[in-house]
C-alpha positions in Angstrom: -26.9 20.8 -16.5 -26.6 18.6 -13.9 -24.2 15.9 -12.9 -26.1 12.5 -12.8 -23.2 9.9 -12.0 -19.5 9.9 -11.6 -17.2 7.3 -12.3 -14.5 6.7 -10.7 -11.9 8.8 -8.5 -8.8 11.6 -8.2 -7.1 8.7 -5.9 -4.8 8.8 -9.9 -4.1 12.4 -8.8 -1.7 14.3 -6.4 -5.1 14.8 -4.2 -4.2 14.2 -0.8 -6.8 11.7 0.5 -9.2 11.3 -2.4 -11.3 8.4 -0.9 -12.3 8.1 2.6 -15.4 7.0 4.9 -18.3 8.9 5.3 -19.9 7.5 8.7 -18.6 5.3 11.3 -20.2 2.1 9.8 -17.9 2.4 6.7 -21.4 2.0 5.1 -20.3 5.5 2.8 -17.7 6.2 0.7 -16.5 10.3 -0.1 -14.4 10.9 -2.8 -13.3 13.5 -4.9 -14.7 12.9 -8.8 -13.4 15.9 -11.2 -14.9 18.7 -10.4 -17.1 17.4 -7.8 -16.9 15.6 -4.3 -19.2 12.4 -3.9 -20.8 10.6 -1.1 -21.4 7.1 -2.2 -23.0 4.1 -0.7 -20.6 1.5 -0.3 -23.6 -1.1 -0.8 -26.4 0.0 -3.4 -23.8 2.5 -5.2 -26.2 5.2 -5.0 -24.4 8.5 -4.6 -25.0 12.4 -4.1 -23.0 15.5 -4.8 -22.1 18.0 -2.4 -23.1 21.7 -3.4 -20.3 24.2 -3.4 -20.8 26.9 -1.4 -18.6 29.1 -3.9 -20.8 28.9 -6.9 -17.4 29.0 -8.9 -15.8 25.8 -8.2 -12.9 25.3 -10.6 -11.4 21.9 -9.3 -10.9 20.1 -5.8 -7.9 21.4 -4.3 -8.1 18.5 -1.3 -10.1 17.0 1.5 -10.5 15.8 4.3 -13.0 14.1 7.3 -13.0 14.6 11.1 -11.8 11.2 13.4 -15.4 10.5 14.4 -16.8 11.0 10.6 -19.0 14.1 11.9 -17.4 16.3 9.4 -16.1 17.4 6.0 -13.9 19.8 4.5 -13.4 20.5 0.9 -10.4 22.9 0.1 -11.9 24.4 -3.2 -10.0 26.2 -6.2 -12.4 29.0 -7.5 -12.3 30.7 -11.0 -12.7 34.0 -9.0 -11.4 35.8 -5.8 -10.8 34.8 -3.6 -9.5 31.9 -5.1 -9.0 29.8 -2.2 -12.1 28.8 -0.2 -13.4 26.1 2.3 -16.8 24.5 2.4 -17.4 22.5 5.5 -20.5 19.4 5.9 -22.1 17.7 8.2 -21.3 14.2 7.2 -24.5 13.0 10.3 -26.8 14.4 8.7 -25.9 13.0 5.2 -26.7 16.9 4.0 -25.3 18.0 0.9 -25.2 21.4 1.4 -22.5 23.2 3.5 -22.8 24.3 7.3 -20.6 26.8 6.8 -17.4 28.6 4.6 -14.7 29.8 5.2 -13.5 32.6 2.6 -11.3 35.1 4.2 -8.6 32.4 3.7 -8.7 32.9 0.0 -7.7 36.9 0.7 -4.4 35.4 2.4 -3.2 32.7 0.1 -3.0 31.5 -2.9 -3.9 27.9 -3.3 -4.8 25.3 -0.3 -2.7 21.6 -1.1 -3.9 19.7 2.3 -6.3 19.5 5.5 -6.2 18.2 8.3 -9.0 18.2 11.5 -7.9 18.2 15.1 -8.9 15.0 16.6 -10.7 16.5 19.8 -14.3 13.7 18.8 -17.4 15.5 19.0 -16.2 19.3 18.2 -13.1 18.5 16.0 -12.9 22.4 16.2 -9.4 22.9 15.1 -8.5 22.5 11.1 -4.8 22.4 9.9 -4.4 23.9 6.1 -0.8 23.4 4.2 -1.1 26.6 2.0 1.5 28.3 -0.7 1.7 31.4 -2.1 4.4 33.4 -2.3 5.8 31.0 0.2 4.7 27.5 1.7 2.9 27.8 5.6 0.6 26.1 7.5 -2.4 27.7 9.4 -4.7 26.5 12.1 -8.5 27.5 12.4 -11.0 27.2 14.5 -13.1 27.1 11.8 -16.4 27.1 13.7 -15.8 30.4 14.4 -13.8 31.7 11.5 -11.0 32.4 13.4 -6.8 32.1 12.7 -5.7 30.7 15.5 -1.7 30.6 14.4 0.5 30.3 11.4 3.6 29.4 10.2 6.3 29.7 7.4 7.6 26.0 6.5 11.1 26.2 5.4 10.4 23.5 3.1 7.5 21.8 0.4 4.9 20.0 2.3 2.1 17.6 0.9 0.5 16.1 3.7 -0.6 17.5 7.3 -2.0 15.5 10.5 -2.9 16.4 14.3 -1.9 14.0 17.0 -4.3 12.0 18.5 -2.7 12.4 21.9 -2.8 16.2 21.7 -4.8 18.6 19.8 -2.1 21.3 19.7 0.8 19.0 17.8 0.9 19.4 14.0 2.7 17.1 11.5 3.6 18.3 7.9 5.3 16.4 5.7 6.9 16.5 2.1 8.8 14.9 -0.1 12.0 15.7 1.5 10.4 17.6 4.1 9.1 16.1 7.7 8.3 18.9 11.1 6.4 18.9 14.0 4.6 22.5 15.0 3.2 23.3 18.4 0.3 25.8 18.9 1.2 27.6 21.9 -2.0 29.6 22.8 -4.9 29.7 21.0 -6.0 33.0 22.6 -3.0 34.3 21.2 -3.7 38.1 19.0 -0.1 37.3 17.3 -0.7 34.4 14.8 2.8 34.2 13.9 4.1 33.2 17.1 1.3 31.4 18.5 2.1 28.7 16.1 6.0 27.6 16.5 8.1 24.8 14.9 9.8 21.9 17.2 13.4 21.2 16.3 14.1 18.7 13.9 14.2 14.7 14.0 17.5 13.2 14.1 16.5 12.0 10.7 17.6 13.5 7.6 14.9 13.7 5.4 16.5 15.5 2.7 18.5 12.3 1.9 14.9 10.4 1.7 12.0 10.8 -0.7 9.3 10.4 1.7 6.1 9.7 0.6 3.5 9.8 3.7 3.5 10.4 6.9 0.6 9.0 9.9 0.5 9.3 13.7 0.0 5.9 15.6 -3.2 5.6 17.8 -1.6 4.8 21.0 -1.0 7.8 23.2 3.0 7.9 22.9 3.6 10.2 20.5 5.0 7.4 17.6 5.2 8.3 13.9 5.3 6.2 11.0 7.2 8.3 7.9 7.2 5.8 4.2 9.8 6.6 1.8 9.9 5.8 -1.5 13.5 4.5 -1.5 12.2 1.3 0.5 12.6 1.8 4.4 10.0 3.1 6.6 11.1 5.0 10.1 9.2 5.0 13.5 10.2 7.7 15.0 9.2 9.6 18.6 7.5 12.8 18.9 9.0 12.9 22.7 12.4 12.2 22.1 12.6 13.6 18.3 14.5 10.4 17.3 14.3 7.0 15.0 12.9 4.5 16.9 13.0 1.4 14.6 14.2 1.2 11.0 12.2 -1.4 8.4 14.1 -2.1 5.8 12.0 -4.4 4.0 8.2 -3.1 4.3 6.6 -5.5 2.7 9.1 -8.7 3.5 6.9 -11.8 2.7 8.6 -15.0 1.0 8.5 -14.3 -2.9 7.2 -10.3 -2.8 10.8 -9.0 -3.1 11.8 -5.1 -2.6 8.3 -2.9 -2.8 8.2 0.6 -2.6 5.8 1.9 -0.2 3.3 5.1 -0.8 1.0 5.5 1.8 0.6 4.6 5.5 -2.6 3.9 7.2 -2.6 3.5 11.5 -5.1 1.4 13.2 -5.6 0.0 17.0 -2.7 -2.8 16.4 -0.3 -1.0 14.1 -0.3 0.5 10.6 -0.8 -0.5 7.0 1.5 0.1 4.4 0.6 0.2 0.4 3.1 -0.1 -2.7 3.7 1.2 -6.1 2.4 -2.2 -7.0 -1.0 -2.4 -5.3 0.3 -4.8 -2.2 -0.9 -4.5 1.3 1.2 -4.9 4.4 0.2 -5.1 7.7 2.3 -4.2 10.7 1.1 -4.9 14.1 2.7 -3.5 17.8 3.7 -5.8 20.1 3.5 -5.4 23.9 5.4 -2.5 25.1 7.5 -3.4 27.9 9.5 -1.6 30.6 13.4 -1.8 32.0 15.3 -0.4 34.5 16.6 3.2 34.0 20.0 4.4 34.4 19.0 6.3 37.4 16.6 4.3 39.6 13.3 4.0 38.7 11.9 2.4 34.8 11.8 3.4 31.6 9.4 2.8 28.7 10.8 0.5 25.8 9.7 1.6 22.7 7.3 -0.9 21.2 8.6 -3.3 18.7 6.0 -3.9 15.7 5.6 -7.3 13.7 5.0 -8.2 10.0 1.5 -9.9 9.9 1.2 -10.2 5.8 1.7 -8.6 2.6 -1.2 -9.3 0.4 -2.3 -7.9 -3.2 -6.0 -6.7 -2.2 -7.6 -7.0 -5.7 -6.0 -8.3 -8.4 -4.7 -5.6 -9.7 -1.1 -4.0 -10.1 -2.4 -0.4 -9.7 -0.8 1.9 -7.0 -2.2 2.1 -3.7 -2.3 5.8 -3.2 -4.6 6.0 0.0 -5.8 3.4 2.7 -8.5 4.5 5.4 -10.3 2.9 8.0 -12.7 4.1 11.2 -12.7 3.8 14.6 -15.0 0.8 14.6 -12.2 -1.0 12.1 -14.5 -2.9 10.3 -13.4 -2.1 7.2 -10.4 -0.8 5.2 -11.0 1.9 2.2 -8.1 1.7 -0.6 -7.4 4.6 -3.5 -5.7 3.2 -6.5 -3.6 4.7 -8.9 -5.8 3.5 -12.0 -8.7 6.0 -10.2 -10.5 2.6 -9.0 -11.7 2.6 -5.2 -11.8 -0.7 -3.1 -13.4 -1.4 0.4 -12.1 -4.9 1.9 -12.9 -6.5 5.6 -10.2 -5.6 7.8 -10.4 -9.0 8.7 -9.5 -9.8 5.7 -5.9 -8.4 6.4 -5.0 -11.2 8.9 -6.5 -13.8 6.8 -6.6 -15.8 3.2 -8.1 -15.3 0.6 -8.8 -11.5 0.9 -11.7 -10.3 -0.3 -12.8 -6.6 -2.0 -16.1 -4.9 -2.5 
């Protein structure tokens, strides 16, 4: 028997990333549907389902899709050894079937909770996996060639993973009271476990926060946005391992009151921010300046970001539990709680009424 349509999402789920554009034009939609993994036409509706390459697909462990939308992973749970395995697409070809899998993972550990690609566009060669078995780690891949390029044992529970944009060899991974940074030394390194080493902490105590998501910024400084679910939302530096700039009040707008915020989005200007309520903000970066150091020359000041809006996208008081958007930004893909998926303008964030397909 075969699976004719699917409605609706995992985006209700503890999926990381269940709905996210399938091609630069943000003409597709791929999202995670029970058992199954769609690609959807944002337009007509008309949607395919990719072909496991395991053959015994017991349920969508998570996903994700390279920068430039050339590529998919699906992190598969399988009713039989190994258990944990990786089909990988290519999302140019609007082919169904996978280019490749990678199973000797599933001899090493025992489930796969998040993936992340490097962001080098045209190869995105390098794929982060948040794993747990006996204990929690995270292990990088070039996974065009099968091969462990590094791991390492998180001292902590981690839900969400991320490269830098500014440097292929910087991981994120973050938790719910749980936020590292982990270098890849030397990816011709025979000894996995030390080719992969963790930074020292933030100046941040994250055990005293319930963080909910984590994203790098686009510019090329090294800037993190980290969302908690007690209210604030930190930007911190990768360079100097410190809080840049505290928000108290996310979604501050005349008559929105205290929101708590659940997932964080980066584009060009800034980030995106959505609630437990199913509001939208928008922060955007102002100009980043310079002054005079302590010891001749200049220093960078750390950019300063500005509330644009905080807008409810579509009528609806359902969580916002993922945002995406291309490089192109021309439009903005949002996960809700109630397993509904909306695509709005991005234009439609600096402007009144909004509007959602």
């Amino acid at each position: 028997v075969e699976v004719a349509y699917a409605l609706g999402s995992l985006s209700g789920t503890s999926l990381r990333s269940p709905a996210l554009f399938g091609d630069e034009n943000c003409r597709l939609l791929v999202h995670a549907a029970g058992r199954k993994v769609v690609i959807r036409s944002v337009e007509t509706g008309e949607a395919n389902f990719f072909t496991s390459a395991s053959g015994c697909l017991e349920a969508v462990a998570a996903c994700a899709v390279s920068h430039d939308r050339a590529y998919l992973a699906i992190c598969e749970r399988c009713w039989k050894p190994p258990q944990a395995r990786i089909s990988l697409y290519d999302l140019r070809g609007n082919a169904t079937e996978p280019i490749t899998a990678l199973e000797p993972i599933g001899q090493k550990v025992g489930r796969l909770i998040a993936a992340a690609f490097s962001r080098d566009d045209g190869t995105s060669r390098h794929l982060a996996l948040l794993v747990s078995g006996s204990e929690f780690s995270v292990i990088t891949m070039d996974w065009q060639s099968a091969r462990i390029l590094g791991s390492c044992v998180l001292d902590g529970v981690p839900d969400r993973v991320s490269f830098a944009p500014h440097d292929i060899n910087l991981i994120s991974v973050s938790g719910a009271h749980y936020l590292r940074l982990l270098r890849l030394r030397d990816t011709n390194s025979k000894v996995r476990d030390s080719a992969l080493a963790m930074l020292p902490g933030f100046d941040f105590n994250e055990q005293a926060q319930r963080l909910t998501d984590h994203a790098w910024l686009e510019a090329t400084d090294g800037t993190i946005v980290v969302c908690t679910l007690d209210g604030p939302v930190y930007v911190l530096s990768s360079i100097e391992m410190r809080v840049l700039h505290t928000i108290e009040e996310p979604f501050a707008s005349s008559g929105t009151g205290f929101r708590m915020p659940l997932c964080v989005c980066s584009f060009s200007q800034g980030f995106i921010l959505g609630s437990v309520e199913g509001f939208l903000a928008v922060w955007e970066r102002t100009e980043v300046g310079v002054r005079g150091a302590d010891q001749g020359g200049v220093a960078t000041v750390p950019a300063e970001f500005r509330h644009v809006r905080t807008m409810q996208a579509c009528n609806t008081k359902a969580a916002v539990c993922c945002i995406d958007t291309t490089r192109g930004e021309e439009s903005v893909a949002i996960g809700f709680r109630d397993t509904d998926i909306g695509v709005l303008p991005m234009g439609a964030l600096f402007a009144s009424p909004p509007g959602v397909t």
